[in-house]
One Martini backbone bead per residue (centre of mass of N, CA, C, O) as a GRO file, in nm:
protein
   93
    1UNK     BB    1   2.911  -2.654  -1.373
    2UNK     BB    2   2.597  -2.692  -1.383
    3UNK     BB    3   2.529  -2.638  -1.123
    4UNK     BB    4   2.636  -2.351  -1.062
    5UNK     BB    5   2.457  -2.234  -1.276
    6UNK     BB    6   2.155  -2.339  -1.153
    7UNK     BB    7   2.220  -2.177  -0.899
    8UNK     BB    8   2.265  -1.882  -0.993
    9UNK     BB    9   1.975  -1.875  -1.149
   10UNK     BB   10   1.823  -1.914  -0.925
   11UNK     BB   11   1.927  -1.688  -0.750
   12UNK     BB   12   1.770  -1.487  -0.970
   13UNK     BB   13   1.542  -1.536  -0.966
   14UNK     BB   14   1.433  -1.496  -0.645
   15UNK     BB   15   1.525  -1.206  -0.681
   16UNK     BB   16   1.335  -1.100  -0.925
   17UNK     BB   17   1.060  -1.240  -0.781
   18UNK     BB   18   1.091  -1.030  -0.532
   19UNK     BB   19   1.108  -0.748  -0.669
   20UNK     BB   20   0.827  -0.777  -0.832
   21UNK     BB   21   0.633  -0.829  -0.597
   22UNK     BB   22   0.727  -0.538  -0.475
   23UNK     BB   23   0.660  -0.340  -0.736
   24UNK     BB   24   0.335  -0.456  -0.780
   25UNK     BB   25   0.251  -0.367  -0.520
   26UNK     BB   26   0.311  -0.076  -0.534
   27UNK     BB   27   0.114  -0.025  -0.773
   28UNK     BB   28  -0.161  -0.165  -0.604
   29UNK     BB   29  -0.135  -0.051  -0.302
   30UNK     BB   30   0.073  -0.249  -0.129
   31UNK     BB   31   0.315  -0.106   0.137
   32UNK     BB   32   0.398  -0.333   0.286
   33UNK     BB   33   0.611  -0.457   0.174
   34UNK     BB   34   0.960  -0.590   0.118
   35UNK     BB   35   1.243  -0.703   0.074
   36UNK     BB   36   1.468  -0.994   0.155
   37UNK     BB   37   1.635  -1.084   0.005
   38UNK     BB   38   1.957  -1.194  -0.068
   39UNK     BB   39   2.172  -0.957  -0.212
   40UNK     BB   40   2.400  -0.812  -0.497
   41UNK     BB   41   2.516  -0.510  -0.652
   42UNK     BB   42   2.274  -0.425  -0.847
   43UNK     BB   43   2.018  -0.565  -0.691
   44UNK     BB   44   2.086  -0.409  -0.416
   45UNK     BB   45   1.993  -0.157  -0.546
   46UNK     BB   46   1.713  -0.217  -0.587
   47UNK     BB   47   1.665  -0.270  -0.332
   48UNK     BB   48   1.735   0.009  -0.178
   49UNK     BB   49   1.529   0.180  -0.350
   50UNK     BB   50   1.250   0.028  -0.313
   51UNK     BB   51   1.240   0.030  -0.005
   52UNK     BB   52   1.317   0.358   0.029
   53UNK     BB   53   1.033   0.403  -0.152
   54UNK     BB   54   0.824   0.268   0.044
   55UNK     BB   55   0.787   0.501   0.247
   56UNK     BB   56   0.702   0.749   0.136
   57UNK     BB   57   0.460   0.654  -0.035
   58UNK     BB   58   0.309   0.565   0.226
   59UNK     BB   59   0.282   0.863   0.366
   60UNK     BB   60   0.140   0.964   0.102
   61UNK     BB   61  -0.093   0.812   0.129
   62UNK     BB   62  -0.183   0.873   0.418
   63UNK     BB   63  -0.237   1.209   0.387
   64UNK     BB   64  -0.419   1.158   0.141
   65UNK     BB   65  -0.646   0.971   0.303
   66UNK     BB   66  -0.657   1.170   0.530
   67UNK     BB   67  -0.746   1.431   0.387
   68UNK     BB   68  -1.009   1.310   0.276
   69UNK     BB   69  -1.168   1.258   0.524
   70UNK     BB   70  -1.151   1.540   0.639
   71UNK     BB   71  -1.291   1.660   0.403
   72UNK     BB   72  -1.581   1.516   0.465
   73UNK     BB   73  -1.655   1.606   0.702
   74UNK     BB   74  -1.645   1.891   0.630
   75UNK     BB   75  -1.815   1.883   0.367
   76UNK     BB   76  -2.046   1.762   0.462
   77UNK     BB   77  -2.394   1.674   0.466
   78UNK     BB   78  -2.570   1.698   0.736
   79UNK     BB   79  -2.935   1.543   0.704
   80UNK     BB   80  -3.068   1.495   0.922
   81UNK     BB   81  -3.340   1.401   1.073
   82UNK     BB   82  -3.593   1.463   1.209
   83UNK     BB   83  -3.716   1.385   1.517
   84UNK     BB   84  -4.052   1.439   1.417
   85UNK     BB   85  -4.055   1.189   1.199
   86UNK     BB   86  -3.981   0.972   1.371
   87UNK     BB   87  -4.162   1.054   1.639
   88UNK     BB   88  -4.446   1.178   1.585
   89UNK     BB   89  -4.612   0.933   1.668
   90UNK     BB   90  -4.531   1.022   1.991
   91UNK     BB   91  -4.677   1.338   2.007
   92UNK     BB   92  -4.966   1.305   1.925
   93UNK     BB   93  -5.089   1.105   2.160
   0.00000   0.00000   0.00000
């Protein structure tokens, strides 16, 4: 009976560890990760929630940072030095 219950707590304690890794991943923006344990149940839905839930969050955190790229290149202020500045010395002589 003590073995039973021991297996049982560890295989609970590697699903909720493994649930932890990527919710924290998540937090950290980490988007790279998805649970992977085999899970049942409750835990099952967590995974399955959690799972589908990094997909959208992923294309949102891809379109923010895309759109900010091309905002700056938009709105860049390119003021590179005139050629004059960098070359003037070759135009004197």
């Amino acid at each position: 009976m003590t073995y039973s219950v021991n297996q049982m707590v560890g295989n609970l304690t590697a699903q909720v560890r493994n649930l932890a890794e990527v919710t924290i991943g998540v937090a950290n923006d980490d988007l790279s990760k998805k649970i992977t344990v085999d899970v049942r149940g409750e835990i099952l839905q967590l995974k399955e929630a959690t799972n589908t839930m990094v997909g959208p969050v992923r294309w949102f955190h891809c379109q923010k940072f895309s759109r900010r790229s091309r905002n700056r290149v938009i709105n860049a202020d390119f003021h590179a030095p005139k050629s004059t500045h960098i070359f003037g010395h070759l135009n004197r002589s």
